[in-house]
N, C-alpha and C positions, 0 to 999 in steps of 0.2 A: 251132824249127819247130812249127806247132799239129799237134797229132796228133792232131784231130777235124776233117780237112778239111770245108769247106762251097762250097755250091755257090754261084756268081755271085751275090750280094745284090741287085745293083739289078733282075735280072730275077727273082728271088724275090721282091722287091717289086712288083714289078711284075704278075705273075704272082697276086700276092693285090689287088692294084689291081682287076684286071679279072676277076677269077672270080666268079662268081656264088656268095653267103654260102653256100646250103643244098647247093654242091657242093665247095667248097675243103677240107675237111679228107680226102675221098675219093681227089680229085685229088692235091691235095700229097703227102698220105704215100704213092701209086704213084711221083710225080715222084722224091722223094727217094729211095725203095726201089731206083728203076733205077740212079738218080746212085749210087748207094755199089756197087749190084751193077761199075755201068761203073768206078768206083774202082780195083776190083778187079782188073777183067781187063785195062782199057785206060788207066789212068793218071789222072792229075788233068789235063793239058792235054785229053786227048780227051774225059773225062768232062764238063769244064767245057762245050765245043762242043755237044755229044749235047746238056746241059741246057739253054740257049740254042734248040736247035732243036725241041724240045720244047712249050719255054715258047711260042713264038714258031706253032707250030702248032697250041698249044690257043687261039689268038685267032683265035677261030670264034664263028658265031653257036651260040646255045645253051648255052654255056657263060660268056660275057660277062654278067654283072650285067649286069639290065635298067635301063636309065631312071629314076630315081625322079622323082615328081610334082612340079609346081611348089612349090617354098617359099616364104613370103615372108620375105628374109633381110634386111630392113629395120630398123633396131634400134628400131623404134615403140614396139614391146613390152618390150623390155630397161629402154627410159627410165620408158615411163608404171609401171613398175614400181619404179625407182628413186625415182621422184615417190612413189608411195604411201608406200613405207616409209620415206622422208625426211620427209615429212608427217607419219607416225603417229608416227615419233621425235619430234619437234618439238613434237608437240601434249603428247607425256608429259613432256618438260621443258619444259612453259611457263616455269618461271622464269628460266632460261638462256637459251631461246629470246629472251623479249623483252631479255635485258640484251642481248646481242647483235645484237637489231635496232633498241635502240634507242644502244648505241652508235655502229654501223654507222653509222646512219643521222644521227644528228646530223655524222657526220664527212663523209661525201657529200653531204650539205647543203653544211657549208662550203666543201669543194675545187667544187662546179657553180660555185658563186657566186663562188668565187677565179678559179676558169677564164675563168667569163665576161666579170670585172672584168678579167683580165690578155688575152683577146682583143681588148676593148673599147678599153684603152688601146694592146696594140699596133697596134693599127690602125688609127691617128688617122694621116688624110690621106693614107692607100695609094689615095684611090681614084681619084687625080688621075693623069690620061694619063700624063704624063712624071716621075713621081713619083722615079725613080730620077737624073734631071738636076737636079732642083729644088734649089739650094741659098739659105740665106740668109746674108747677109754680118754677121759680127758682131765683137768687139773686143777683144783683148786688150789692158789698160793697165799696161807693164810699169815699176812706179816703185821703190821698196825694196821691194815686193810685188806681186805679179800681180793685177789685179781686169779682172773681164769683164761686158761689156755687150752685149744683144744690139741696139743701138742704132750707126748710123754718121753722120756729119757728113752732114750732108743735101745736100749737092754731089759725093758720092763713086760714086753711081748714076749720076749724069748723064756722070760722067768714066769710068765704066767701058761706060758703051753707045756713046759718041761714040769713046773713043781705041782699043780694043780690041776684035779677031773673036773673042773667047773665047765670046761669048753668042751665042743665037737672042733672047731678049728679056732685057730690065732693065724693074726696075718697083719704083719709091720708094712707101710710104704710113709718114705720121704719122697715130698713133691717140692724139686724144682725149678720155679716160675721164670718165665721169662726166659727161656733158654733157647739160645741161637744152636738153631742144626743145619751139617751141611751135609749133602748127599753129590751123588753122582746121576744126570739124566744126560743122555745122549753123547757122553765121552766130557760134560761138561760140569766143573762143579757149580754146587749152588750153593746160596746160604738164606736161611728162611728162619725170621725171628717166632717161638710159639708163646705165647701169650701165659698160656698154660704149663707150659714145659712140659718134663716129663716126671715120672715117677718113678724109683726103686721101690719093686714089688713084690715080695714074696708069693711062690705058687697058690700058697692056700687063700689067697685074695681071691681066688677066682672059685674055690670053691665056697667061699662066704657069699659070694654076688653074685649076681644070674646076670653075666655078662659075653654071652656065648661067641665062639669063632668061627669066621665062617673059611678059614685057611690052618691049618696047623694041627696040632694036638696040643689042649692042654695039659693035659697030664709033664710034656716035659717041654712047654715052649718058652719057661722060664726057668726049668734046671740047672742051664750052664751060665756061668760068666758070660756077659758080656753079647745077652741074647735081650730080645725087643721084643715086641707085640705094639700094632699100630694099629690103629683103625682104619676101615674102608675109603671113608673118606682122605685119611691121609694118605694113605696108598696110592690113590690116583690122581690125587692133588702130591706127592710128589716123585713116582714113577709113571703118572698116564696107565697104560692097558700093559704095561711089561709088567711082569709077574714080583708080585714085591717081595714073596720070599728068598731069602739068601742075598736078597739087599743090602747095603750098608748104610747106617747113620752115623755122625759123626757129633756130637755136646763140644761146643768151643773147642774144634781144632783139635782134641787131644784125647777125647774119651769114645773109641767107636763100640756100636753097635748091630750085630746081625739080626736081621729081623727074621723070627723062627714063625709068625704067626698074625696073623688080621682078626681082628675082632668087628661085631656088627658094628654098625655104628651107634654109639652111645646115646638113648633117649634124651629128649629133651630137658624132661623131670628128673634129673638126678643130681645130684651134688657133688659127685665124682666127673672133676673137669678137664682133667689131660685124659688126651689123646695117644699118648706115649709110655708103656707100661715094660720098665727094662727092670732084667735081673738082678735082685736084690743083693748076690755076694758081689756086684759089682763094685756095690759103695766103697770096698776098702778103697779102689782106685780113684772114687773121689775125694772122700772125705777119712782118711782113716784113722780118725778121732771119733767120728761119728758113728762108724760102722766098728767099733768094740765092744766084744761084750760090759766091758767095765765101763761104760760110758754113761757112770751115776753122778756127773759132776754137774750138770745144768741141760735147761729142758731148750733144745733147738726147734723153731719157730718147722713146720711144714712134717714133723716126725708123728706121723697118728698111725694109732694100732686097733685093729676091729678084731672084735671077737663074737662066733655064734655060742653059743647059751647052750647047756642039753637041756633038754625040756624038763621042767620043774627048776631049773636054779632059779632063783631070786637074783637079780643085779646085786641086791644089797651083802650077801653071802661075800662074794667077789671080792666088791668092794671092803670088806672087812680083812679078806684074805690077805689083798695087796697092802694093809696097813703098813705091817711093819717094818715094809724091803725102805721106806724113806729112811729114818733112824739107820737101820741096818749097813745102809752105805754111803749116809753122808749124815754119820756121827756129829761132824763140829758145827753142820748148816743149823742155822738157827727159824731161817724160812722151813716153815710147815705144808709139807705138800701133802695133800688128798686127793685119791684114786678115784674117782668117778667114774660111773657107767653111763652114758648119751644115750637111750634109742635114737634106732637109727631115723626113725618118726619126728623126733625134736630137733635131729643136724639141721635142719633147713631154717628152723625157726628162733633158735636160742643164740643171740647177736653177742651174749658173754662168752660164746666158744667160736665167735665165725659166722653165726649162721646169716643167710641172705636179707631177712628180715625179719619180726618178732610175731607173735601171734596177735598181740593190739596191732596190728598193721592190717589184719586180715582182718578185726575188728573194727576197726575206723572204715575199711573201703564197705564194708559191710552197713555201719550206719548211715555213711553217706548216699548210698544204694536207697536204703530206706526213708530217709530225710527227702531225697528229691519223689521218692514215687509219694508219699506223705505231700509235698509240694503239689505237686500235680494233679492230686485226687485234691486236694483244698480248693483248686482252680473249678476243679469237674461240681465239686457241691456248690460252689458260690454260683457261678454261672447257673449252674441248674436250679438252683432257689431263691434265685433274683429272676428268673424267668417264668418262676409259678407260678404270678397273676395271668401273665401273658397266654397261658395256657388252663388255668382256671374253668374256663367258661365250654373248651375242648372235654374235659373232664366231666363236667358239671349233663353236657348232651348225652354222651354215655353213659354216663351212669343210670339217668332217666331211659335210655332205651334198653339198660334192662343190665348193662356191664355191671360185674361184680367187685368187689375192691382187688379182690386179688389176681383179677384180669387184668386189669388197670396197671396192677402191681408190677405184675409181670412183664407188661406190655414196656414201661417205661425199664426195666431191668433189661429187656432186651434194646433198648436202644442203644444203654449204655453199653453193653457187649460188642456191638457194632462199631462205637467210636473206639472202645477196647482193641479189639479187633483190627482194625482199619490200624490202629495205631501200632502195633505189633507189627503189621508186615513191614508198614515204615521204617519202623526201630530196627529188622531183623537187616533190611538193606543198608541201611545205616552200619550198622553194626559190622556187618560184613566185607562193607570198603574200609572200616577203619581199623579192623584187626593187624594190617600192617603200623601204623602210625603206633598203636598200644604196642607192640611190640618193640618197637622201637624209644618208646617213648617209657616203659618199665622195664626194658632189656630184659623179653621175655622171648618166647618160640613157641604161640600158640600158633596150632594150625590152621592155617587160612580155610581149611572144608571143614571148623568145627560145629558148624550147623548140623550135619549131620550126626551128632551127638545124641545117643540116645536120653543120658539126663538131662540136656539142654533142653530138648522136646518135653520133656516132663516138667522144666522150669518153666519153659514159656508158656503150655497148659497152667498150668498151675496160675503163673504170674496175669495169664486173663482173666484167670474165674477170681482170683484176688481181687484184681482190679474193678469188674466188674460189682461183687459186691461191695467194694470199700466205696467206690465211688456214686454206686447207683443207685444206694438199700435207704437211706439217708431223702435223697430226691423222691425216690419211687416212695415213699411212706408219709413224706409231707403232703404229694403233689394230689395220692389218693386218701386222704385223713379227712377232708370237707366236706359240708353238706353241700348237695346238686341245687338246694333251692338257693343257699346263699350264695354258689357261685354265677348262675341266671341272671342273678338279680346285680350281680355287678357290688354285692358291698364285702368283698375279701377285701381284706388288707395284707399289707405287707409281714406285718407281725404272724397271722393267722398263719402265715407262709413261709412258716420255718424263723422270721425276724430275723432284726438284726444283730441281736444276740449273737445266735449261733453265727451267723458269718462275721459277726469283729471276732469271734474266738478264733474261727479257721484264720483271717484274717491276720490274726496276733500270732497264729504258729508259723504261718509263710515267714513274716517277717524276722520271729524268733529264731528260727531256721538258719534263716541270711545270715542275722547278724551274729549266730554263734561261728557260722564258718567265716565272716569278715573279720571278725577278731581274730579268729585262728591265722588268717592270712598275715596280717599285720602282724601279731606275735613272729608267725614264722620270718617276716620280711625283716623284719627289725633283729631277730638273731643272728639270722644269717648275716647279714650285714656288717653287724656288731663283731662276728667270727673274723669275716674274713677282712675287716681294716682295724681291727684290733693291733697294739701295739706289741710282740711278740717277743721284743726283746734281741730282735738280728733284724738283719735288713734280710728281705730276699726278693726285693726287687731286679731286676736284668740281671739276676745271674744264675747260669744253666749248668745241670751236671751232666758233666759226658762221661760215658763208661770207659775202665780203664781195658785199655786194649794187651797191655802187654802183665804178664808177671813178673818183670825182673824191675825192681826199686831203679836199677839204675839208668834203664827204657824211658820210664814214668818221667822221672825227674828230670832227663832228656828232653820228652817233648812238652813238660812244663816248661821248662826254659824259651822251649821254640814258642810256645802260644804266649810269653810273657812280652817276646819280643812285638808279638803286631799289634800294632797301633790303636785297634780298637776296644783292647785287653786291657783292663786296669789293676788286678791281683785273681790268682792262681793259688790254689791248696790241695794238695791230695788228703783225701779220707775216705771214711767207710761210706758217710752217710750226710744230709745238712743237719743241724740241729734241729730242725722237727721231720718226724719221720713217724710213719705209720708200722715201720720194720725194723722197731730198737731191739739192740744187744742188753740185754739188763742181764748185769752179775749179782754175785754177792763178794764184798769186800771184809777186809780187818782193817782197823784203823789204829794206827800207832801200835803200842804195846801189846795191845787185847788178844787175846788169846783166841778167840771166839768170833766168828763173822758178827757182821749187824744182824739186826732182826728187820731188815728192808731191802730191797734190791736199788742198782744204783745204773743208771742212763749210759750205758758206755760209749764216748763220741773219740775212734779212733782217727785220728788226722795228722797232720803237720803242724810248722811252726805256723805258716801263714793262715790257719783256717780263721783264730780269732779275728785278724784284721780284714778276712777278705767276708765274712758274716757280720762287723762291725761289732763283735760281741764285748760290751762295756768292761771293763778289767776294775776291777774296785780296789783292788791289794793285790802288792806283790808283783812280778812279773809273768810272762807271755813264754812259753815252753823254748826250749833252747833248741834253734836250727841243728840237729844231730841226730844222726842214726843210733848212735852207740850208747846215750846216755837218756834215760829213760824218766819223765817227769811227768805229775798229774796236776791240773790247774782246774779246782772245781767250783760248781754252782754255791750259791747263799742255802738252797734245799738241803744240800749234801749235812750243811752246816747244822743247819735247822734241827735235821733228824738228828746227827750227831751230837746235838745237846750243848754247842759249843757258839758260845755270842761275840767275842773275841775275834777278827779275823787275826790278828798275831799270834795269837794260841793255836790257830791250825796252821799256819805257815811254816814247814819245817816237817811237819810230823809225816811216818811213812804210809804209806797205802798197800796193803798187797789186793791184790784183785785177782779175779781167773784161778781162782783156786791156789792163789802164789805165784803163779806162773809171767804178772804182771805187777813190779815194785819199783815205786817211786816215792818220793816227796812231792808232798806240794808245796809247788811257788809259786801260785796266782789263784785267785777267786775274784768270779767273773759275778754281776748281776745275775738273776734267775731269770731263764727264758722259759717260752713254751716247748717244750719236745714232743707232745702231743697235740690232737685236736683240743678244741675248748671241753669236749667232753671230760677231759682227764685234769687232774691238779699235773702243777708242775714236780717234775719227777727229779728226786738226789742225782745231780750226773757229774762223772769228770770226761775231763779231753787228756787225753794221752797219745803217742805214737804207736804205732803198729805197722812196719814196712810191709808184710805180709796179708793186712787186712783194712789196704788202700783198695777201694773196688769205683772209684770215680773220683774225676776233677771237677772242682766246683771253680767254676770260672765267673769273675768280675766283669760285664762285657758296660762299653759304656751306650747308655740308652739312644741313641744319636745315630750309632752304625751296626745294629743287632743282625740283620739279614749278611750284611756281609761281610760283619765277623764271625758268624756261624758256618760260611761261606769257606771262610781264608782256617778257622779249625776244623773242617773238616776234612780238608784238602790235607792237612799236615798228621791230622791223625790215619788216613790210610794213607798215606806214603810210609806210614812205621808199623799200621797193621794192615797189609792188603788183601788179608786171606778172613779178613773179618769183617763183624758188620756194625756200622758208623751210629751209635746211639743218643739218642740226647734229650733231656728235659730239661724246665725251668722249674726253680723251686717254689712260686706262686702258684702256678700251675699244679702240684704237686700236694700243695697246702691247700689248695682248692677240691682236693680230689677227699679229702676229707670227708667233705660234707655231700658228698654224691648221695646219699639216703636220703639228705634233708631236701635237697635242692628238690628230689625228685620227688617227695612228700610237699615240696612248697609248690611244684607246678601241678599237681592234682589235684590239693586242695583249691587252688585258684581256678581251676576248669571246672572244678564241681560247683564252686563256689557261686562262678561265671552261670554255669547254666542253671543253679537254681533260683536264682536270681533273676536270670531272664524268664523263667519257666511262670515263678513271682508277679511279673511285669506284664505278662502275659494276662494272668489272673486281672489284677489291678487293672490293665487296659479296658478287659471285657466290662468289669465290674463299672470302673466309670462309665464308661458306654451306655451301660444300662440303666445305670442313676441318672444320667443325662437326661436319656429318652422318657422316664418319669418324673423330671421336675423340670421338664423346659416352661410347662405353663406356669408355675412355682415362679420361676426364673423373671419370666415376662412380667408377671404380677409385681414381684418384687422391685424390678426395675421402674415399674410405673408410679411406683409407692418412693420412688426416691432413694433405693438401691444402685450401689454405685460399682465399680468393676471387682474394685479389693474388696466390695463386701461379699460378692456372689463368688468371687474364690476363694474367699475363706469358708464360707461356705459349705463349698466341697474339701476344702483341704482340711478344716480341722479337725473333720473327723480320723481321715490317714493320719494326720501326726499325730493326735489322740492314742492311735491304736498303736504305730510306730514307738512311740513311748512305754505302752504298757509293754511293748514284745520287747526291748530294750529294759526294763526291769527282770524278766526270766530269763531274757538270753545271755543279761551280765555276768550273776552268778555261774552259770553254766559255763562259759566261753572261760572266766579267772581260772575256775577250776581243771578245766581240761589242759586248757596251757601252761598252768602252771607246773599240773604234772608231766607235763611232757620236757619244760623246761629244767626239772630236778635232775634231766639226766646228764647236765651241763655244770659243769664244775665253773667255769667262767658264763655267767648270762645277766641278762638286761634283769630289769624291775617290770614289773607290770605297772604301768601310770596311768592316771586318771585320763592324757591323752590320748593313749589306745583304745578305751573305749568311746570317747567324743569324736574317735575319728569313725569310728565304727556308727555309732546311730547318724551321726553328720552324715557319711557317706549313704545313710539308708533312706533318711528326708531327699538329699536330692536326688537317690533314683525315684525315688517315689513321686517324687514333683515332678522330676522330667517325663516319666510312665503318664501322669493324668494331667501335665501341664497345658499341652497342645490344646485338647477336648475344652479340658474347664477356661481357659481364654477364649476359644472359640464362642462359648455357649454366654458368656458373657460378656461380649462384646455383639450378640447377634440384637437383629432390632427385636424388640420388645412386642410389635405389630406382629410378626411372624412368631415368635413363641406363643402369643394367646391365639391364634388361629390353628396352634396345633393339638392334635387327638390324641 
């Protein structure tokens, strides 16, 4: 039981609440004087009531604390105060200040520009009405292996709008590429290569797509035969300000077109890439194989069919529907086709049907994003908690005058916002001049005013208040965690002060960081590498294929003869295609007796007699195709054999091939070595070579390396003398095999830039850091020296700790680094090993930036006289 009763607290409280200051100590000690008298004579319950009644009738006017005046309790004044003294600290450690804004800031450079790129790409073709129904039909080909197209037989749209309610609309278009158009400006013609080509497009495409016109009527501006739609842009890029309606275009010389209509011009975010959108019953006049309805015999490469959804189908419903038309009309194929449905959401990012790039592509720029600002707040904590003593004793006077912790807290949170800050407008300028170079440099068309972004504005908010607390909650909570007397008195330590614990850890992740993107680089360098002086099986050194100008075999063979004759020409072959090509013909065949195709498709290389010797392709067995039109022979790869189950080449020498659905029969008399006909991504594919006068589309020319300029020179002089009304084409097929790897090449140089700047951003850190160890162990240093410490000891010194720690972040970041690469390397049918010296180059490489980063400093400081280090504070 207390033996010092007290009277009711909350109305004691109370009671001092409301009294006025210059009367409460007079009043209270009457109050309590009665309270203990009534103690006495009337107990603790009655006494309590008496006090109560008391309290309760001194809230009277006159004795009630007056009113105090307006305050303004705004915290205007709290901040612009924190701004000052955050400022003047800042301005006293300039050198810290700038490693820290200019790490910062190189790292919020990169992630604006990653954000933007990764907005940019997700939102290709969100802007289309029904975007969420859009789907496109593409193809699974399930043989000993799965391969996918996002192409379908060009009669499988027509059978999916006629037999089935699944759809609101179907809509077929064949694109294409690369097609030379000639038009008429100013009485004069012209001829203008499109990259893109054009499209055969059915009307209902336009009601699938929110692709509006700003000339014509859609309703009938694709109706008739032999009618166009072009875009704005090409309208005046190629009639100027003359009205481009009732125009004409002209596809190679022989297919024209009226142009009934202009459309806006095509966003940047979409995946629909011609410019050129002509009427779909035109196609008999191009292709009229292609353009039949029975045209169930093989899937052509650019033939895609979109369909809108009625609301509630399922894709999968569809998809089930379309089953059974494959059986249905190609009874004897033994390849197994499935009908798939794409949203129209996944076209941009699924690289098995086309798409631009993959969704871990959007994940990788995304982590590297992360890694660097990760980098850069490591730099902001180390620096700021190797600075703690130095400001200790700052701390330690405020708090004594009365600062609270979480003033303190604050105070120092606002510093970091500032450096945050400061480093954002950096970044956003930054950012702003280099939107050209990213564009260029990912073949992208972001818009150079996308600052004006309203999510971007909410990134870059966001991406302050991040930073600010990743960077600053850490500092701000070690620097206010001490006692004010032991900071006075001068005995913190460094341990006390966050240690060195915690910054070898940030320390170990900078590093670990580095060196999982330095192995990535490596990996990638060494692939690529490996790709493109890999031995492929044909030569295609100096030799270029120039398009065939003319259709008539007997043209061809003409000006083959004339380029055979110049001097700087060593062999000549007309074919379709070289042996590696990114745009193979794949059949399906019968072989010999069988009744039945294979169950694989097979490489079709249409050429002449001279293609093996003018590709140097090794002949194993048998002979080299017989110089003739009339007689038709197949000489195939060791693959072809392979799949065929036949080990023997005498066993296959003789036997017939039908190909092309019968329509292509031969024997073979030659089997050549197995080449690559793909990139190393793919295995080598079953292929034969055969003749085809009809599907010669380029000469592949032998030029000898010695007189390349003005043999390309002296052939093109001869080929427009034979086509003048056309336009003079040419590639090398290195060049060609190199264009393969354009994904990778462009994944290897942004890995290496990101790699570059977090590693600089790293070194940055590191700089400061020794800097600061410096300036706390010069006296350390002097002593030591005096003691018979010699130059290699005072730098090991300082260095065994970095390679210490270098080591450990080389233990995390190895597993890390095998595993990422490796996965990336699965998608490569041909690729390297990972060796033990990929990653010795990798930490090797990480010691000597790391030495070279604190080498300068730590010689200087130990080589300094030993007199001047103990004289110093």
């Amino acid at each position: 039981m207390n033996s010092n009763p007290t009277p009711p607290k909350f109305f004691l409280r109370f009671f001092r609440w409301f009294c006025h200051p210059r009367m409460l100590d007079y009043i209270e000690g009457d109050l309590l004087e009665v309270y203990e008298r009534n103690l006495k004579t009337l107990g603790k319950r009655k006494a309590d009531w008496r006090f109560i009644k008391d309290v309760l009738l001194l809230f009277r006017p006159g004795i009630i604390r007056p009113r105090k005046p307006y305050q303004n309790l705004t915290p205007y004044g709290m901040y612009k105060s924190y701004f000052k003294i955050g400022w003047r600290t800042l301005l006293r450690n300039k050198e810290y200040t700038l490693i820290n804004i200019a790490g910062l800031a190189l790292s919020i450079t990169c992630c604006i520009l990653i954000f933007v790129l990764v907005k940019h790409h997700s939102g290709f073709d969100d802007f289309h009405q029904n975007e969420d129904r859009i789907y496109r039909i593409v193809t699974e080909q399930h043989r000993e292996s799965v391969s996918f197209t996002n192409s379908v037989p060009s009669p499988l749209g027509m059978v999916l709008r006629e037999n089935h309610s699944y759809t609101e609309k179907v809509a077929r278009m064949f694109q294409e590429a690369d097609a030379v158009i000639s038009f008429e400006r100013n009485g004069e013609k012209q001829l203008i290569k499109e990259p893109q080509g054009f499209a055969f497009t059915e009307p209902e495409f336009f009601d699938i797509f929110n692709f509006p016109l700003s000339q014509g009527n859609m309703k009938t501006a694709l109706a008739e035969p032999n009618t166009a739609i072009i875009t704005e842009r090409l309208a005046k890029k190629y009639f100027g300000e003359q009205n481009p309606i009732g125009q004409v275009i002209t596809y190679d010389n022989f297919l024209p077109f009226t142009i009934t209509g202009v459309l806006e011009d095509l966003p940047e975010n979409t995946d629909i890439t011609t410019e050129i959108f002509v009427s779909y019953s035109s196609m008999k006049d191009f292709n009229p194989w292609l353009a039949s309805d029975e045209a169930w015999g093989g899937i052509t490469g650019g033939m895609y069919c979109y369909a809108l959804l009625r609301p509630g189908v399922s894709p999968v419903e569809v998809e089930e529907a379309l089953a059974p038309y494959v059986k249905l009309h190609r009874p004897e194929s033994k390849n197994v086709h499935h009908y798939k449905l794409q949203a129209l959401s996944d076209i941009h990012f699924d690289g098995r049907y086309g798409g631009a790039m993959e969704k871990s592509d959007i994940g990788i720029l995304i982590a590297i994003g992360i890694f660097l600002l990760l980098t850069a707040c490591v730099n902001f904590v180390n620096l700021a908690t190797a600075q703690a003593l130095k400001r200790s004793k700052e701390v330690g006077v405020r708090k004594v005058l009365g600062s609270f912790r979480t003033q303190l807290f604050w105070q120092f949170i606002f510093e970091t916002a500032i450096i945050a800050t400061l480093s954002i407008l950096i970044a956003l300028v930054a950012a702003f001049a280099l939107v050209p170079y990213v564009n260029d440099f990912f073949s992208t068309q972001i818009p150079v005013n996308f600052l004006t972004d309203g999510t971007l504005v909410l990134f870059i908010i966001g991406l302050d208040v991040l930073i600010t607390l990743l960077a600053g909650c850490y500092p701000a909570f070690i620097l206010t965690g001490f006692k004010p007397v032991t900071a006075l008195k001068g005995k913190l330590s460094m341990q006390q002060l966050g240690g060195f614990n915690t910054r070898r850890s940030l320390i170990v992740m900078q590093f670990a960081i580095s060196q999982v993107l330095i192995i990535g680089v490596i990996v990638i360098m060494n692939q690529m590498r490996y790709a493109k002086q890999a031995e492929l099986g044909f030569d295609k050194e100096s030799i270029v294929m120039v398009g065939i100008g003319s259709d008539s075999l007997y043209s061809m063979k003409s000006l083959k003869n004339e380029f055979l004759r110049l001097p700087g020409i060593e062999k000549v072959s007309l074919c379709y295609q070289p042996p590696a090509s990114e745009n193979s013909w794949n059949n399906s065949i019968r072989f010999g007796s069988d009744t039945e195709e294979v169950n694989f498709p097979t490489n079709m290389k249409l050429a002449d007699a001279d293609y093996i010797s003018t590709f140097d392709l090794e002949l194993l067995a048998g002979r080299n195709l017989t110089p003739s039109d009339t007689v038709r022979e197949m000489v195939v790869n060791e693959a072809l054999l392979q799949s065929l189950g036949i080990t023997s080449y005498e066993d296959a020498l003789g036997e017939m091939i039908y190909a092309n659905g019968g329509n292509m029969v031969g024997p073979i008399v030659g089997i050549v070595r197995n080449f690559h006909d793909r990139s190393m991504h793919a295995e080598i594919s079953p292929a034969l070579i055969t003749t085809a006068g009809n599907m010669y589309f380029n000469y592949a020319i032998k030029i000898n390396g010695q007189s390349v300029k003005t043999t390309l020179e002296e052939i093109e002089e001869l080929w427009e003398a034979q086509n003048p009304d056309k336009l003079f084409e040419y590639s090398f097929v290195d060049d060609e095999i190199a264009q393969f790897y354009t994904a990778e090449d462009t994944l290897l140089k942004g890995i290496q830039f990101f790699s570059f700047i977090a590693i600089f951003i790293g070194c940055l850190g590191l700089y400061g850091l020794i800097s600061f160890m410096i300036s706390q162990k010069t006296k350390e240093v002097g002593i030591r020296k005096v003691m018979g410490g010699g130059v290699a000891h005072i730098i090991w010194l300082f260095g065994q700790e970095f390679v210490r720690l270098i080591l450990i972040a080389f233990l995390i970041a190895a597993p890390i680094g095998w595993w990422f690469m490796n996965q990336w390397l699965q998608d490569f049918e041909f690729k390297i090993t990972l060796d033990v010296w990929t990653f010795a180059l990798a930490i090797g490489s990480s010691i000597i930036i790391a030495a070279l980063t604190v080498g300068y400093q730590v010689i200087r400081v130990a080589y300094i006289n030993p007199v001047l280090s103990l004289k110093t504070e």
